[in-house]
C-alpha positions as CSV (number, residue, x, y, z in Angstrom):
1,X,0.0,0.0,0.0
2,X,1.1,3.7,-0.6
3,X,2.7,5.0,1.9
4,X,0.1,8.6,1.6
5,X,-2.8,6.2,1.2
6,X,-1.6,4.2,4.5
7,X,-1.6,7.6,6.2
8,X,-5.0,8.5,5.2
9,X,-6.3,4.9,6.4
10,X,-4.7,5.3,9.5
11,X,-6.1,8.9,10.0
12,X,-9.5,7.7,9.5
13,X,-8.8,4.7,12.2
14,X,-9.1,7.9,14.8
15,X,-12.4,9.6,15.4
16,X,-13.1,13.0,13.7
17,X,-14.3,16.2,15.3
18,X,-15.2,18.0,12.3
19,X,-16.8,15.7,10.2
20,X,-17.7,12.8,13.1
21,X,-19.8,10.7,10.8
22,X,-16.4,9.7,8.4
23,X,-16.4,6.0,8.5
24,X,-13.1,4.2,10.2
25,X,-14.1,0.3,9.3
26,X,-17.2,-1.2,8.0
27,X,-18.6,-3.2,11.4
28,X,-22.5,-2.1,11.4
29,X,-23.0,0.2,13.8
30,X,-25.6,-0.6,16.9
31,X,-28.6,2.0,17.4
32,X,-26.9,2.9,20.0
33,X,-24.0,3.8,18.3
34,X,-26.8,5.3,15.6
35,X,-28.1,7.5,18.2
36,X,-24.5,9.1,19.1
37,X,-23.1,9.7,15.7
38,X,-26.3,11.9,15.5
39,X,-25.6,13.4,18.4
40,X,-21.8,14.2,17.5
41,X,-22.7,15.3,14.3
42,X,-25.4,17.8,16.0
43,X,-22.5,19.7,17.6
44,X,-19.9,19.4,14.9
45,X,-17.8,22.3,14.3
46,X,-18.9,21.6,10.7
47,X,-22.5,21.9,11.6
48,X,-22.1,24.6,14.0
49,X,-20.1,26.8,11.6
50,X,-22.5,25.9,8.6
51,X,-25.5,27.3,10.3
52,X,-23.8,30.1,11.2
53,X,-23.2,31.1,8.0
54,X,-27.1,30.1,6.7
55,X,-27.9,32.7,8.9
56,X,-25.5,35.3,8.4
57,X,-27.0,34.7,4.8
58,X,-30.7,34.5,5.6
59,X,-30.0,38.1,7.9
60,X,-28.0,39.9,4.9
61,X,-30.6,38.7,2.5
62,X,-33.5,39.6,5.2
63,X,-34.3,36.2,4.3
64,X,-37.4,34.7,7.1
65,X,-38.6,38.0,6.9
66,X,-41.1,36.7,10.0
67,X,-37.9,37.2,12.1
68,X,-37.0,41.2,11.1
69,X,-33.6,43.0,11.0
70,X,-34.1,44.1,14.8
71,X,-31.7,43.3,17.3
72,X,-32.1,39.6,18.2
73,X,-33.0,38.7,14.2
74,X,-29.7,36.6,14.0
75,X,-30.2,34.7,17.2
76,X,-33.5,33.6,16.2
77,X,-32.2,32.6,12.4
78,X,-29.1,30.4,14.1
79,X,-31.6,29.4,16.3
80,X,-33.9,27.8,13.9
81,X,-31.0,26.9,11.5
82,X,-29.7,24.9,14.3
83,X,-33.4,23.2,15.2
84,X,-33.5,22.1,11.9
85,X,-30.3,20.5,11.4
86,X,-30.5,18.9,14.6
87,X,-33.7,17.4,14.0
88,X,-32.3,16.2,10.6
89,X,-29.1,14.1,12.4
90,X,-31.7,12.7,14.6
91,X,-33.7,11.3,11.6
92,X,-31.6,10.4,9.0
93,X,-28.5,9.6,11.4
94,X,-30.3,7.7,13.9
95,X,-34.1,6.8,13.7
96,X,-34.8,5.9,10.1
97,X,-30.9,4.2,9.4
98,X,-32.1,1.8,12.6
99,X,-35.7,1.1,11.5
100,X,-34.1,0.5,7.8
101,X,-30.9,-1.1,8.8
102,X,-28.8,1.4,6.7
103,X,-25.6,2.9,7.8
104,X,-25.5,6.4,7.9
105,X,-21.5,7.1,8.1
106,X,-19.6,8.7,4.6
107,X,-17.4,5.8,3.5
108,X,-14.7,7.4,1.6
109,X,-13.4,6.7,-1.6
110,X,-10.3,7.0,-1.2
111,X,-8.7,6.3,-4.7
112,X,-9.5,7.3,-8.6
113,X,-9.8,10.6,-10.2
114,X,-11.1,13.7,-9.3
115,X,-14.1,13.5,-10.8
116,X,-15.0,9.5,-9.9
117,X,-14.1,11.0,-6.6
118,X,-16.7,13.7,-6.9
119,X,-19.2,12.0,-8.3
120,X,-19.1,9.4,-5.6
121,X,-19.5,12.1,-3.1
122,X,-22.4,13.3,-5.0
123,X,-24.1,10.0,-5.5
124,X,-23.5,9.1,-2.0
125,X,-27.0,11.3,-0.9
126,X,-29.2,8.8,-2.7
127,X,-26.6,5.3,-2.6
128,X,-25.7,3.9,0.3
129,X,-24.1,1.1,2.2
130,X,-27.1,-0.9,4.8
131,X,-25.5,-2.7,7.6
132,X,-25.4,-6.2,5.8
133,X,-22.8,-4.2,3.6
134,X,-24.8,-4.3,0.6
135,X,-25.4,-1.2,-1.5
136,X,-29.0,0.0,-1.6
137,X,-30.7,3.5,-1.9
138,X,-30.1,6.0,0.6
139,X,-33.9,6.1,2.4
140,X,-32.7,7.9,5.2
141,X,-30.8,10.7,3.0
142,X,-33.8,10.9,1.1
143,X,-36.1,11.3,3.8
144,X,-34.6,12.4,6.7
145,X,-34.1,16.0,5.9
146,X,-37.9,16.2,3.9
147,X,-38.9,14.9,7.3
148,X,-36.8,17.7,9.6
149,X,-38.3,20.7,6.9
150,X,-41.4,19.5,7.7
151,X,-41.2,19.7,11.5
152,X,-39.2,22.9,10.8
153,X,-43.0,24.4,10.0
154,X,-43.8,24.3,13.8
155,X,-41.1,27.1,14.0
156,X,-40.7,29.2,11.3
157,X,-42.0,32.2,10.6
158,X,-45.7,31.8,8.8
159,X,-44.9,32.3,5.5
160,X,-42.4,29.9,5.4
161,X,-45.3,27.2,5.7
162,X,-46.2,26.3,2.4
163,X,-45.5,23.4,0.4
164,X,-43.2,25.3,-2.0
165,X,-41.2,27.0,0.3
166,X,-40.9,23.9,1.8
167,X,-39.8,21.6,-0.3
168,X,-37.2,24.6,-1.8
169,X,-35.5,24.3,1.5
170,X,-35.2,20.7,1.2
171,X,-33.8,21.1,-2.1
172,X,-30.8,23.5,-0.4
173,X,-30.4,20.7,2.1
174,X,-29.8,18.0,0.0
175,X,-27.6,20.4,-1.9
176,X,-25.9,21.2,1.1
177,X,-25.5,18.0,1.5
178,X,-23.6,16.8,-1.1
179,X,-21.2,19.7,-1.1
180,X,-20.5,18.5,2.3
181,X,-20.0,15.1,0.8
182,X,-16.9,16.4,-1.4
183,X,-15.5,18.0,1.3
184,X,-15.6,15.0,3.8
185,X,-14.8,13.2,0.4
186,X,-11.1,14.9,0.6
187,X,-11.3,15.6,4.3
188,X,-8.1,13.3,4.7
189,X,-5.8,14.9,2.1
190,X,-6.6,18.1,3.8
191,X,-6.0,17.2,7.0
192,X,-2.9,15.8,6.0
193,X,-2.3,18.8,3.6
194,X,-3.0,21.6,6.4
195,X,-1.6,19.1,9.5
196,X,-5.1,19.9,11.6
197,X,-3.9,17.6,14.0
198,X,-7.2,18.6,17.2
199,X,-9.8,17.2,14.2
200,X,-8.9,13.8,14.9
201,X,-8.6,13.0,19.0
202,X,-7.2,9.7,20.7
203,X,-9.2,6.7,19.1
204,X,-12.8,6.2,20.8
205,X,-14.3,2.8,21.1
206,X,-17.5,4.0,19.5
207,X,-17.4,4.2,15.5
């Protein structure tokens, strides 16, 4: 093996900060296990930081106009950015991977050209692996954020409760989405690149 590609292996062998749910062996995960990646990846820096910058967005754009431009505008944008992707680790992260035996972890590529690498990372929001280790679609990818949108009605402002507005969130999710797939995709060769050695901790038992 290569000695840059032994690196990367052995750099995903260690738990992640950042991107928590990168996969470092293919042994199913409990629900248990299920139910903590979801909560890890609820206060990833990588979650954290992108809501932050949703609603620095929403705020400049006066986007959710329900909330206003007053002081306390951009509390209650994070705030709701931060419900909803919450909700969304909890479903397609924990309760619909366990009720559909799929595993919810980004199994990197590792190998191949940029743009089989890409497209991987892509594909991977509607492909994915179930805990028998066979490939099927990605139900929980799928679902899980239409589901956390949906719920996100309860919360958002009232004009942001319509079927179209909803689903053209869920559209920017699942875009989101597999943006954050290419980046997790060549997580390791930054790591390496940049040496963020306090991304990956001592190893963990859990996956």
């Amino acid at each position: 093996m290569p000695a840059p590609l032994e690196g990367t292996l052995r750099l995903l062998a260690r738990r992640s900060i950042f991107f928590p749910d990168l996969a470092a062996d293919k042994h199913a995960l409990t629900p248990l296990h299920k139910l903590e990646l979801a909560t890890d990846n609820s206060v990833a820096p990588s979650m954290v930081l992108g809501d932050l910058i949703s609603a620095g967005i929403d705020q400049a754009t006066n986007s959710l106009q329900g909330y206003g431009q007053e002081y306390g505008a951009f509390g209650k944008r994070f705030g709701s950015a931060l419900a909803t992707s919450t909700t969304n680790q909890y479903f397609k992260t924990f309760l619909l991977p366990t009720l559909l035996h799929e595993d919810p972890r980004y199994f990197v590529l590792l190998h191949g050209t940029m743009a089989k690498r890409v497209l991987y990372a892509i594909t991977r929001v509607v492909v994915t692996q179930t805990d028998a280790r066979t490939v099927d679609v990605n139900w929980s990818g799928i679902a899980g954020p239409l589901m956390a949108e949906g719920l996100a009605n309860v919360y958002l402002p009232s004009e942001q409760r319509t079927v179209g507005k909803t689903f053209r969130r869920y559209g920017i999710r699942i875009a989101v989405g597999a943006a954050s797939n290419i980046v997790k995709e060549y997580w390791p060769t930054i790591f390496t690149r940049f040496r963020i050695t306090n991304t990956t901790p001592a190893p963990a038992k859990s996956p």
